[in-house]
Backbone as a chain_set.jsonl record, in Angstrom:
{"seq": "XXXXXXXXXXXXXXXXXXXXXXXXXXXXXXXXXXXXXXXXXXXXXXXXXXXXXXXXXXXXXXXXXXXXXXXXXXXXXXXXXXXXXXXXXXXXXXXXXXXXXXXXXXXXXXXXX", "coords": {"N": [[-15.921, 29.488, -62.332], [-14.998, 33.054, -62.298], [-12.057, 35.136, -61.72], [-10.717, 38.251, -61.626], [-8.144, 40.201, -62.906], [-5.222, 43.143, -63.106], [-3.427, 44.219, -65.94], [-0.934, 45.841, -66.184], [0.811, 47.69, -68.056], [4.466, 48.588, -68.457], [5.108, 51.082, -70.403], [3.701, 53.822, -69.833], [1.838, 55.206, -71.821], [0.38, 53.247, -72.362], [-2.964, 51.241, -71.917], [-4.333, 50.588, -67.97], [-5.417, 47.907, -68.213], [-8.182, 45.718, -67.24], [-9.186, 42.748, -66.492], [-10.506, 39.314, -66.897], [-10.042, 35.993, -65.943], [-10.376, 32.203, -66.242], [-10.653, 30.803, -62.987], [-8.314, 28.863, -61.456], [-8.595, 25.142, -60.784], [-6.511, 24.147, -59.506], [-3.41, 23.503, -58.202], [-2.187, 22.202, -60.165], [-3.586, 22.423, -62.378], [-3.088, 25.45, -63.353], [-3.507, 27.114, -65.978], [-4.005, 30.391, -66.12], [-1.346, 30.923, -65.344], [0.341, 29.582, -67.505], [-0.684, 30.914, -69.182], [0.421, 33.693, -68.825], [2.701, 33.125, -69.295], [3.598, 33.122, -71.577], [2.323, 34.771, -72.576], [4.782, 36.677, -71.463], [6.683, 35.696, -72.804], [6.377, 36.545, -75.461], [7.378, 38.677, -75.541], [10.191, 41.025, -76.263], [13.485, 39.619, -76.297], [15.89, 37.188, -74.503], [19.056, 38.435, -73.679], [22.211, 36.67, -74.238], [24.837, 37.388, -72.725], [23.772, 39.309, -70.873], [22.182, 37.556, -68.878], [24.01, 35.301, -69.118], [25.909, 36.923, -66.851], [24.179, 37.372, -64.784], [23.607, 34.627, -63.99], [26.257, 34.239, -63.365], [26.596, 35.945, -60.755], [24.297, 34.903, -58.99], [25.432, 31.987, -58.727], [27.631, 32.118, -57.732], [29.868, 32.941, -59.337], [30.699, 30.394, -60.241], [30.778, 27.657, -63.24], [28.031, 27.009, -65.152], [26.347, 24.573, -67.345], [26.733, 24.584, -70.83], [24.42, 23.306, -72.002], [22.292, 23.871, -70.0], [22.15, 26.8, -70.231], [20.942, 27.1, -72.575], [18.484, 26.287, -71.852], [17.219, 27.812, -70.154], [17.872, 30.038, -71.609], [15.417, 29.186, -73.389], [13.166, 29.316, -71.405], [10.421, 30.584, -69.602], [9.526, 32.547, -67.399], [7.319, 32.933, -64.745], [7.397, 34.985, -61.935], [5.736, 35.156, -59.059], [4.543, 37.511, -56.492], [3.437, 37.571, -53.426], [1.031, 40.406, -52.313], [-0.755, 40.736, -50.825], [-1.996, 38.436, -48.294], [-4.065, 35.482, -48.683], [-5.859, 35.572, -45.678], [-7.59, 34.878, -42.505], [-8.349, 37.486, -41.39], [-8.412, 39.052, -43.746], [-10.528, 38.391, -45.071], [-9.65, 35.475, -46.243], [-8.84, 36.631, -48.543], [-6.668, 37.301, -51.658], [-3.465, 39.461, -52.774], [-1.897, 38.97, -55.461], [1.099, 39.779, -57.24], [2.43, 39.321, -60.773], [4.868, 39.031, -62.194], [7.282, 39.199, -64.743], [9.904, 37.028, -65.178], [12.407, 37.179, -66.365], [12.531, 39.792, -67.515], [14.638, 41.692, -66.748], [17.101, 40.481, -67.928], [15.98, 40.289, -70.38], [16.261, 43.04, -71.021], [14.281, 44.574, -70.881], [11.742, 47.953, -70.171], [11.716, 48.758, -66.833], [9.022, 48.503, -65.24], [7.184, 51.449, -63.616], [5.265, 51.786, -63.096]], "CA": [[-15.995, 30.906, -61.96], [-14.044, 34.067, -63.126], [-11.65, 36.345, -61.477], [-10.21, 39.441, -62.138], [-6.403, 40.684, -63.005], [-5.194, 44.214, -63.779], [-2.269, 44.274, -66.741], [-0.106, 46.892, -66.092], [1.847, 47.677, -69.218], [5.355, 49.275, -68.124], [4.658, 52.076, -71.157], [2.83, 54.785, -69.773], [0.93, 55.29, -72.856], [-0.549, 52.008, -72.821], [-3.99, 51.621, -70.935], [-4.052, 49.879, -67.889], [-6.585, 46.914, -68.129], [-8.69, 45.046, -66.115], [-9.186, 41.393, -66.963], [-10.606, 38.268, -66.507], [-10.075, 34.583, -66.251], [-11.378, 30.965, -65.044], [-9.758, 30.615, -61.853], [-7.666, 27.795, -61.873], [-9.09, 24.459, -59.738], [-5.57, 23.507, -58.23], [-1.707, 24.33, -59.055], [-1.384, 21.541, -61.554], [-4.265, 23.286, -63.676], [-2.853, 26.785, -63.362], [-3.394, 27.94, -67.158], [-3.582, 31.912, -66.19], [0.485, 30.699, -65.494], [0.395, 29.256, -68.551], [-0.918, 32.547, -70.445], [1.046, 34.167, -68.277], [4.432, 32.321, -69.693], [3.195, 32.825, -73.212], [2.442, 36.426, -72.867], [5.898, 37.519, -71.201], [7.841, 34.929, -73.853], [5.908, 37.345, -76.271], [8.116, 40.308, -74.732], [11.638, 40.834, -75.863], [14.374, 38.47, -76.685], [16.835, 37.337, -73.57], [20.469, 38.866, -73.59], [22.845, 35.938, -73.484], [25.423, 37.572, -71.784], [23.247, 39.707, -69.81], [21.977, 36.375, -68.547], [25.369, 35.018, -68.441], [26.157, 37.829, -65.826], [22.868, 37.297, -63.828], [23.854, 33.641, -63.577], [27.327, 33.926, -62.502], [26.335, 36.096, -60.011], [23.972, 34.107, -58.639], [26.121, 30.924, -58.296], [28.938, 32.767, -57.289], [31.284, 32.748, -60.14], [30.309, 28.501, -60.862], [30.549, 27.592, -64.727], [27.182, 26.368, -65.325], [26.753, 23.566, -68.269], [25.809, 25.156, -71.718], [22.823, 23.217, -71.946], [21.68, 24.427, -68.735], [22.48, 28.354, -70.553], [19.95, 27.216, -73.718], [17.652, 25.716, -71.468], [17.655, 28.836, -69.846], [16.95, 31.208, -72.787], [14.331, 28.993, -74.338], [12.718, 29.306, -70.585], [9.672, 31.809, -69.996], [9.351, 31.727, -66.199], [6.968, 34.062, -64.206], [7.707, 35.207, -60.559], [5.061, 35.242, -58.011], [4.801, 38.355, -55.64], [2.218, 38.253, -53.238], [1.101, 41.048, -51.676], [-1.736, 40.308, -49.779], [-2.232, 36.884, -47.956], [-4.915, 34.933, -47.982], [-6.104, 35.447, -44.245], [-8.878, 35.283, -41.935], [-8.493, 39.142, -41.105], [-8.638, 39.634, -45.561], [-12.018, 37.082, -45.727], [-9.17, 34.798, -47.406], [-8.663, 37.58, -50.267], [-5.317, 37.543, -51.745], [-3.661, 39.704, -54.153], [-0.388, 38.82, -56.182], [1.652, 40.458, -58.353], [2.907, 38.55, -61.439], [6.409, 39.771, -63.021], [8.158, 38.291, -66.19], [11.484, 36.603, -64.167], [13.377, 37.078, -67.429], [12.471, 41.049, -67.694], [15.958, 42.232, -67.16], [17.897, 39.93, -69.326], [15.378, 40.89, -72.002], [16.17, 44.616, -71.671], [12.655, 45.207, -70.668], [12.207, 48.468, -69.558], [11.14, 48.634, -65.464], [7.604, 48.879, -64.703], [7.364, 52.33, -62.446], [3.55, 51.975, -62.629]], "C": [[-14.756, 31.667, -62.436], [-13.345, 34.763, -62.124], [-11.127, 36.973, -61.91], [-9.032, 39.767, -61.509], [-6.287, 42.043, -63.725], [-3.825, 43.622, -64.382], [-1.831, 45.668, -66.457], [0.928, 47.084, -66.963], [3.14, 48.572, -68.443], [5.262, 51.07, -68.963], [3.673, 52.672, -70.705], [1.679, 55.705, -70.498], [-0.055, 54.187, -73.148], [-1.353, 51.87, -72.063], [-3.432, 50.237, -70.062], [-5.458, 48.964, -67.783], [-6.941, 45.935, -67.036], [-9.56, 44.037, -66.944], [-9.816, 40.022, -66.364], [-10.428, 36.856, -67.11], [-10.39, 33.474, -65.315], [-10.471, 30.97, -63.937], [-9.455, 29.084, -61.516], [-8.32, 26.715, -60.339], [-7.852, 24.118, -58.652], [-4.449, 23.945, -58.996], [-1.558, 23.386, -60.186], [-2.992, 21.852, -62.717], [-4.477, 24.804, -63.281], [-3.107, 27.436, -65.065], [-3.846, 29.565, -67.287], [-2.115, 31.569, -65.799], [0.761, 30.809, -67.264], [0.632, 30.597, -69.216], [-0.019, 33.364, -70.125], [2.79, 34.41, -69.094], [4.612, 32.935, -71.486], [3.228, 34.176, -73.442], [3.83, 37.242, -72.658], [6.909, 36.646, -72.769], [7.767, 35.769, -75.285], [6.958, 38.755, -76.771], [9.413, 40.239, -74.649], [12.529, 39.453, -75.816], [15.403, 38.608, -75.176], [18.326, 37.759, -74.284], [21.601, 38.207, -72.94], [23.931, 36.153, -72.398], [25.066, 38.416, -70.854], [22.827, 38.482, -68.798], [22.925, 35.597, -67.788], [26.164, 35.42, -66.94], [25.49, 37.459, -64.498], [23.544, 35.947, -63.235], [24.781, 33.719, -62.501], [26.864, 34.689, -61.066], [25.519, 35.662, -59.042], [24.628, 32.688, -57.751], [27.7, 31.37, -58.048], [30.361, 32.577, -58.194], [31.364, 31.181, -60.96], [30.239, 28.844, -61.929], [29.365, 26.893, -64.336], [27.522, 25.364, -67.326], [26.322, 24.549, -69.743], [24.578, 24.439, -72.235], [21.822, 23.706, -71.249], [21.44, 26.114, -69.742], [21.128, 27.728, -71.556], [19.0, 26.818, -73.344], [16.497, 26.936, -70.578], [16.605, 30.316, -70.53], [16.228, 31.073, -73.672], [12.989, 29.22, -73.009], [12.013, 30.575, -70.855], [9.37, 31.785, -68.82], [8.498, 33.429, -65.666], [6.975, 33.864, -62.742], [6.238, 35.924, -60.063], [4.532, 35.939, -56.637], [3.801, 38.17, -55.016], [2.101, 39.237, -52.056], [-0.068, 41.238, -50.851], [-1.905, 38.954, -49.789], [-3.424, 36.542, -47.47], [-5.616, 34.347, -46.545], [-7.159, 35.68, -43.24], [-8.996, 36.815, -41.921], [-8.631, 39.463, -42.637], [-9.729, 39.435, -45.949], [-11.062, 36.511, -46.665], [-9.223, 35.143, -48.672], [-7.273, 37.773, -50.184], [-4.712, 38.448, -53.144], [-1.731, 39.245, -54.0], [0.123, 39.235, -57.353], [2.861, 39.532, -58.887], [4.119, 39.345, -62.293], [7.11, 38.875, -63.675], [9.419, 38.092, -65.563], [12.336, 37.002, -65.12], [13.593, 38.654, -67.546], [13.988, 41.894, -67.789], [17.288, 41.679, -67.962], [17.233, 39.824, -70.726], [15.704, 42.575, -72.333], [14.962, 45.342, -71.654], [12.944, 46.999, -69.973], [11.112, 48.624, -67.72], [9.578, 49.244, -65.729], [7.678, 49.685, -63.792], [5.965, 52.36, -61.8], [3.156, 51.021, -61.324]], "O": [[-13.73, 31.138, -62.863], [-14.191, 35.184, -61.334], [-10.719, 36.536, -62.986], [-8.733, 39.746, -60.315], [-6.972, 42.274, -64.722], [-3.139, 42.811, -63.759], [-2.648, 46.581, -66.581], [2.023, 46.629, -66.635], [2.655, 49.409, -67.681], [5.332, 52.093, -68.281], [2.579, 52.223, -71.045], [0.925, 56.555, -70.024], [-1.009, 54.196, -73.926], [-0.939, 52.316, -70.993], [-2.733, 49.311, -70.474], [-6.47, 49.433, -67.263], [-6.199, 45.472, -66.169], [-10.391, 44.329, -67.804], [-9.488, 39.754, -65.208], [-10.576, 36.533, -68.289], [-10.607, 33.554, -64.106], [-9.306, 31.223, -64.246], [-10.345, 28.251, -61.345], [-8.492, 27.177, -59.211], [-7.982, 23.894, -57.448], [-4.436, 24.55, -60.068], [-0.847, 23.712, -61.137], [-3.123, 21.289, -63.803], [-5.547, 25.334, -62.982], [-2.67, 28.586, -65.119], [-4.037, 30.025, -68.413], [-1.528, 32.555, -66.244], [1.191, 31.716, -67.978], [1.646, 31.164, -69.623], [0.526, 33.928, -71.074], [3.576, 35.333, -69.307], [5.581, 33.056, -72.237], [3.942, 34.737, -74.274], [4.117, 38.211, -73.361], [7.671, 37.246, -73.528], [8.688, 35.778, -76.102], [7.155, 39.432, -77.78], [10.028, 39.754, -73.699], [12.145, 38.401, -75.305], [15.699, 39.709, -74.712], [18.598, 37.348, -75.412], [22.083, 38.509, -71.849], [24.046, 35.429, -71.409], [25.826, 38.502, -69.889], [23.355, 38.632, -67.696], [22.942, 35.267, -66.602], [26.766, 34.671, -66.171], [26.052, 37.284, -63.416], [24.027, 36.022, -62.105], [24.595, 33.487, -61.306], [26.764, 33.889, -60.136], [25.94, 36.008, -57.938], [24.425, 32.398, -56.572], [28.713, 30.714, -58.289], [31.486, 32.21, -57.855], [31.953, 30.938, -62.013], [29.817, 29.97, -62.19], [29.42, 26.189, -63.328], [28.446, 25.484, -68.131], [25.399, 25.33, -69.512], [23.758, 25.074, -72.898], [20.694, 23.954, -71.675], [20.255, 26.438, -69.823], [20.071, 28.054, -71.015], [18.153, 26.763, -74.235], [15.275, 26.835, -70.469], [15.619, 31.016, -70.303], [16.004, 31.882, -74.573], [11.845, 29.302, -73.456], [12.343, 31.432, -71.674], [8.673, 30.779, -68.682], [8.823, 34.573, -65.985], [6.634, 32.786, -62.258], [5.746, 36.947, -60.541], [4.129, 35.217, -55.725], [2.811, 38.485, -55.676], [2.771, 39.117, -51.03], [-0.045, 42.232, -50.124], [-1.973, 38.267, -50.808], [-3.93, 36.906, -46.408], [-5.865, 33.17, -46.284], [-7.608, 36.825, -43.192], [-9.92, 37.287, -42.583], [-9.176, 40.565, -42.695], [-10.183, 39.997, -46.946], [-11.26, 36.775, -47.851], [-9.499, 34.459, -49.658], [-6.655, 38.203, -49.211], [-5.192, 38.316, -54.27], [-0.859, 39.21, -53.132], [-0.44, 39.028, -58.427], [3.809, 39.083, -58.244], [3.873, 40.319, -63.004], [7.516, 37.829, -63.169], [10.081, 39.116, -65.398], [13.398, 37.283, -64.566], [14.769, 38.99, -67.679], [14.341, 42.58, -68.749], [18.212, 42.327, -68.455], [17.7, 39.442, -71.799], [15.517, 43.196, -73.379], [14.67, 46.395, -72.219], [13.999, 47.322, -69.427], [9.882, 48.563, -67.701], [9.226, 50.262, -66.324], [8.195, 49.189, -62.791], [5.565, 52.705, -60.688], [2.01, 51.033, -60.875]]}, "num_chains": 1, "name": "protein.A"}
């Protein structure tokens, strides 16, 4: 079976679409992740020392390893919002909003839509 995802381009000129795909049987065959990973990795190059920044802040000032850093900015990672929970009071309807984790060390510009 199929469900349906809207794309929300950040560009206000770009339409927004409404989409479908198989709905995945369990988390270890997620491939809308997958596409997911593939489509944001698509989008913008990371900004090592924007990155750099993000990190330290993060780990509070810690040197991390530089493998860890290239491991990093070959990474394509998407973050998981959800904003409705699957719950008796929903009929177990959930929605979640998917955001490119990397978006601001690519220089993306914010999604207002």
């Amino acid at each position: 079976p199929l469900f349906k995802y809207i794309l929300i381009p950040a560009a206000f000129g770009d339409p927004i679409q409404e989409l479908e795909a198989p709905r995945p049987k369990g988390l270890e065959d997620d491939n809308f992740t997958t596409t997911l990973r593939k489509h944001f990795s698509s989008r913008g190059k990371m900004d090592r020392k924007l990155l750099e920044k993000q990190v330290a802040e993060k780990t509070k000032g810690k040197m991390i390893d530089e493998k860890y850093m290239d491991m990093l900015m070959s990474n394509s990672s998407v973050e998981i919002v959800p904003l409705v929970l699957p719950l008796k009071r929903t009929k177990f309807l959930s929605i979640s909003m998917y955001v490119d984790d990397q978006g601001i060390a690519k220089n993306l510009p914010k999604n207002e839509r």
